[in-house]
Each structure stands twice: as C-alpha cells, then as structure tokens.
C-alpha positions in Angstrom: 72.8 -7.7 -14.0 73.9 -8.8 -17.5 74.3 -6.2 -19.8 73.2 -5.3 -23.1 75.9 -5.2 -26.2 77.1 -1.9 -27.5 75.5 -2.3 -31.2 76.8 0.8 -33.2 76.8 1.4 -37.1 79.2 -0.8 -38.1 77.6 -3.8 -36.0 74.4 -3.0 -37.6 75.9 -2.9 -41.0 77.3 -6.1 -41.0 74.3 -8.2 -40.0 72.2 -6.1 -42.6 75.1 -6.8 -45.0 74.4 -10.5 -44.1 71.4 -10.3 -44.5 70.7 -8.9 -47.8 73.9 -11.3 -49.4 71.5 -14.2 -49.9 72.5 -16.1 -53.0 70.6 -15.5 -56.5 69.7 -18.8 -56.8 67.7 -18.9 -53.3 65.7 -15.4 -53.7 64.1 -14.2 -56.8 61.1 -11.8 -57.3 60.5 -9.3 -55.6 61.6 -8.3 -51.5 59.9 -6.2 -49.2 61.8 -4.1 -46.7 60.1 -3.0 -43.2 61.4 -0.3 -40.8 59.9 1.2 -38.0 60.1 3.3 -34.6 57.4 3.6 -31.8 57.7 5.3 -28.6 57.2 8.4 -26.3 58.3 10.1 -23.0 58.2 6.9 -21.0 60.7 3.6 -21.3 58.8 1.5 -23.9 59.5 1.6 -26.8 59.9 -0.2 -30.0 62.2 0.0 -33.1 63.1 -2.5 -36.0 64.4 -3.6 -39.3 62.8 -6.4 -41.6 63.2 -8.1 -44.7 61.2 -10.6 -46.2 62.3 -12.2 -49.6 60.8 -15.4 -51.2 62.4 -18.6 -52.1 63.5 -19.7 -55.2 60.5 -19.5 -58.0 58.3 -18.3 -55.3 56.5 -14.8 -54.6 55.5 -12.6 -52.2 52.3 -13.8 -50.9 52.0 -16.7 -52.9 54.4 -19.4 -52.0 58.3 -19.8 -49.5 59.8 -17.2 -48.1 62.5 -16.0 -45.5 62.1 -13.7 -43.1 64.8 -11.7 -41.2 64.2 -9.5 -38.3 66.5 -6.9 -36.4 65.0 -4.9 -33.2 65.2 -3.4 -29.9 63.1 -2.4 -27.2 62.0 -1.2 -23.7 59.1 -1.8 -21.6 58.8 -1.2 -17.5 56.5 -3.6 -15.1 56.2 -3.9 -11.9 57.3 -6.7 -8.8 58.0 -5.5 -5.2 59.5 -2.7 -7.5 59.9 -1.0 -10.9 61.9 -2.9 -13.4 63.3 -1.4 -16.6 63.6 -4.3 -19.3 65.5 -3.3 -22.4 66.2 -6.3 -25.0 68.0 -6.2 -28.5 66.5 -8.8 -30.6 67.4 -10.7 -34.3 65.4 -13.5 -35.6 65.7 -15.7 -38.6 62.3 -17.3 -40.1 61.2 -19.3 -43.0 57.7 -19.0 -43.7 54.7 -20.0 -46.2 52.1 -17.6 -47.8 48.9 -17.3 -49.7 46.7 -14.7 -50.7 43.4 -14.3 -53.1 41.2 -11.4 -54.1 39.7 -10.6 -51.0 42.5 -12.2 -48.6 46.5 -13.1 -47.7 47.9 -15.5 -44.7 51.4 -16.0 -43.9 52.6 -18.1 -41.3 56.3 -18.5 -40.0 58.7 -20.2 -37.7 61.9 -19.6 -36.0 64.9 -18.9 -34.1 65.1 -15.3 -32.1 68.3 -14.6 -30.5 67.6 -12.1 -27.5 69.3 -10.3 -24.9 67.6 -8.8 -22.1 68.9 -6.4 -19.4 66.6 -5.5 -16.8 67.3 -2.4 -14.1 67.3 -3.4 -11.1 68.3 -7.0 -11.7 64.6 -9.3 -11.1 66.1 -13.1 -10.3 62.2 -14.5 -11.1 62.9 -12.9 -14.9 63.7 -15.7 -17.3 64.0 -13.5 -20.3 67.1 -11.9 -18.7 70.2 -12.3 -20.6 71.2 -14.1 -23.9 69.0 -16.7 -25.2 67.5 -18.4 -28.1 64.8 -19.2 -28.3 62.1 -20.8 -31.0 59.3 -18.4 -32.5 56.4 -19.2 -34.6 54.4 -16.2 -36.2 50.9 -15.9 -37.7 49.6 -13.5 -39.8 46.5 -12.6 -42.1 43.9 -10.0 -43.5 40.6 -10.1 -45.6 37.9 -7.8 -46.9 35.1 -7.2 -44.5 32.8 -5.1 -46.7 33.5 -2.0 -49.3 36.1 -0.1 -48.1 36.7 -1.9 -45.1 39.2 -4.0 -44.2 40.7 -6.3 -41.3 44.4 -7.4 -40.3 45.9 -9.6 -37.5 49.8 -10.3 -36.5 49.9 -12.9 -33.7 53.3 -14.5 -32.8 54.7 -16.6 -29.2 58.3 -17.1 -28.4 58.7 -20.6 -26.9 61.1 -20.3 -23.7 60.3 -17.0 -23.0 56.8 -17.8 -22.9 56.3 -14.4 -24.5 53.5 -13.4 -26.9 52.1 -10.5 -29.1 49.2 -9.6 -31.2 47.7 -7.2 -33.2 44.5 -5.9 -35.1 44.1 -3.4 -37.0 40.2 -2.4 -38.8 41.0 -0.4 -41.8 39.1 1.7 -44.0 40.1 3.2 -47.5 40.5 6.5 -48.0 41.7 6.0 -51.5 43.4 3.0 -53.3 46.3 2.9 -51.5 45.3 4.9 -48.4 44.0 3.4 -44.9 43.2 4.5 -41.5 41.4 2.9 -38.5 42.0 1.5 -34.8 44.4 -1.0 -33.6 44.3 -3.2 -30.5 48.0 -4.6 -29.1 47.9 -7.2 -26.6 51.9 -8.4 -25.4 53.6 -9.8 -22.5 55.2 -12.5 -21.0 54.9 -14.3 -17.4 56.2 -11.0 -15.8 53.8 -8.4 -17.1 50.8 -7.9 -19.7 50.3 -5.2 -21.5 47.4 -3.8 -23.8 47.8 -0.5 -26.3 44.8 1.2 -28.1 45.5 3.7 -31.1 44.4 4.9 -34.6 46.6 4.6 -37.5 46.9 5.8 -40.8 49.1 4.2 -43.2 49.9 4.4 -47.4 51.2 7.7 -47.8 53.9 7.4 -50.7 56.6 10.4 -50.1 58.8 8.4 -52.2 58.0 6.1 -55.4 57.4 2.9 -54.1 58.2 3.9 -50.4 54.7 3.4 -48.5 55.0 5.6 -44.7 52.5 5.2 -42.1 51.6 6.8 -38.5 49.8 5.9 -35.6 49.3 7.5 -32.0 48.4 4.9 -29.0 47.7 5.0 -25.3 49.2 2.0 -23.3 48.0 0.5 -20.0 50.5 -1.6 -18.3 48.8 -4.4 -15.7 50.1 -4.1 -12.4 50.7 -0.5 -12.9 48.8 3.0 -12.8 50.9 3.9 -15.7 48.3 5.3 -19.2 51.7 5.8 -21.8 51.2 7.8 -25.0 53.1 7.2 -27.9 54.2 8.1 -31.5 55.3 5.7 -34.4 56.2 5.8 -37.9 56.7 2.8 -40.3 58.2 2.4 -43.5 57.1 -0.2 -46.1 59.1 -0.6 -49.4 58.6 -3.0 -52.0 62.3 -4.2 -54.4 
C-alpha cells in the first residue's frame, strides 16, 4: 500500500504562499476565497481550500480566470471487503465565466494532482497512489421564479474516470440569505455514491465573510451504510 504524505502547517503554508504570489500584472479585481469541512462519525469526509482570481482586466463572473484548489478526503466502498480510500488532492484550472441578471456559468479545465491510499490495499483501484490527472469543471445557476433559485457544480477527472455533481434549489430568506435541498451524486468505477441534505448558506459573522451549513444523509452503493454528516463553508470575497 502506498502511502499518503505527511502534509503539516508549514507544507500547507507554502503551497498557499504559492498560490496567492501571482504577479500584479496577471490578477486584478477582485478574488474570492472558499474554505470548507464536511463530515461525521463515519470515514467520509471532505475538507478544502480555494481560490479563484481573474486574469488580467477580467472579473469575477464576467470574463478569465484561475482557479486553485487544495483538499483532502475519505470515503469507504465495498469489494470482497471494506476498503478505506483517503486521497489528498491540489488542482490548478484556468477557466471562463459569464453571468447576467437572472444567471452566471463558469466552466474550467485542468490538472489535479492526487494521491490515494486505500486500507486494505485493492489491486483493481486505479486511483491508488500518485497521479495526474486532467479535470474539466462545469458550473452554473439562474432564477427559477421570485425568491427561488437553482445551482449546479458538475466536474469528471479524466484517468480516474471519477465524477461529481451537485444541485442545490434555493430560496431567499432575505437578500443575501438562502436555504433549500441539495442532491450529490460522486464516484468513480469502484463505488457510486448519492447524498441528500438541506442547507442554509449567507450568514455574514464577519464583514464580507459569507458562512453556510448543511446536514446530509449519504447512501453508499454496494453498501448497507445511511451516513450522516455536518459541514460548514466559508465564502469571502477580496
């Protein structure tokens, strides 16, 4: 079994560092910086660090843009056994956006560096170990009606053959308030998984700092496993 890498502060710090030292000339406008956590008693979870900054005389939903992405995560299927996948992930993407006044659209493409350790070892994984690999992300939202609105994320890592998407049905509490249900679909050729919850997300416990939480059940196939978990994200705009 390959094994992950020990990542501890000062690893982290120096890709962030890297990350955020993009030259003046290539970035201007503003950047928007995601963080999140999501998991529960059980081995899946799901953690990351994002930033997305546009290119040159470009903005934020209206024109080129990079996007960086640092995560890591843990999910459990079944073969003849139970197999514990954990995977530390980093992608670079360059992607194009648009947006009106009752829509936005983004779509990106990619290299994701990953490293997968899986306990016990499964020989028929190709995920396990280092790899990278070429990702291509999609993702969108538009008004439905008054107060209602709709938004998708659906990306698929080439090589892995691995894929994940998202909706989420929001409705407006207030102007920057939402809450509503979300359906996750994800996998790869070694398991599927699908995760139903409820979300609400805009909360502002800093100026400019938006937080969101959700609560979801997830239903592994192959598996008699129903897994609750928690998340919180962090949205800030800079």
């Amino acid at each position: 079994m390959k094994h992950l890498p020990l990542i501890g502060p000062a690893t982290v710090m120096a890709i962030w560092l890297g990350l955020f030292a993009t030259p003046s000339s290539v970035v201007a406008g503003e950047k928007l910086f995601l963080t999140g956590i999501e998991g529960g008693k059980s081995d899946n979870f799901y953690t990351f660090l994002g930033l997305v900054a546009p290119l040159g005389d470009n903005n934020l939903g209206d024109g080129w843009v990079q996007k960086y992405w640092l995560d890591y995560l843990g999910y459990t299927y079944n073969t003849d056994q139970r197999i514990t996948a954990k995977a530390v992930g980093v992608e670079a993407m360059l992607g194009y956006q648009t947006s009106g006044p009752t829509f936005w659209a983004g779509v990106f493409t990619g290299l994701r560096y990953n490293n997968t350790s899986l306990e016990p070892d499964d020989p028929g994984n190709e995920t396990n170990g280092e790899h990278i690999w070429l990702k291509t992300q999609f993702e969108g939202g538009t008004n439905l009606a008054e107060n209602w609105k709709t938004t998708g994320i659906a990306s698929y890592t080439f090589g892995a053959k691995s894929y994940w998407l998202r909706t989420r049905l929001k409705y407006s509490l207030s102007k920057d308030l939402f809450t509503g249900p979300e359906a996750v679909l994800m996998g790869d050729p070694n398991y599927q998984a699908w995760q139903l919850g409820w979300f609400v997300t805009g909360f502002e416990p800093l100026p400019g700092l938006k937080l969101g939480v959700k609560a979801s059940a997830r239903i592994t196939e192959g598996t008699d496993d129903v897994d609750g978990l928690v998340g919180i994200e962090l949205v800030k705009v800079f």
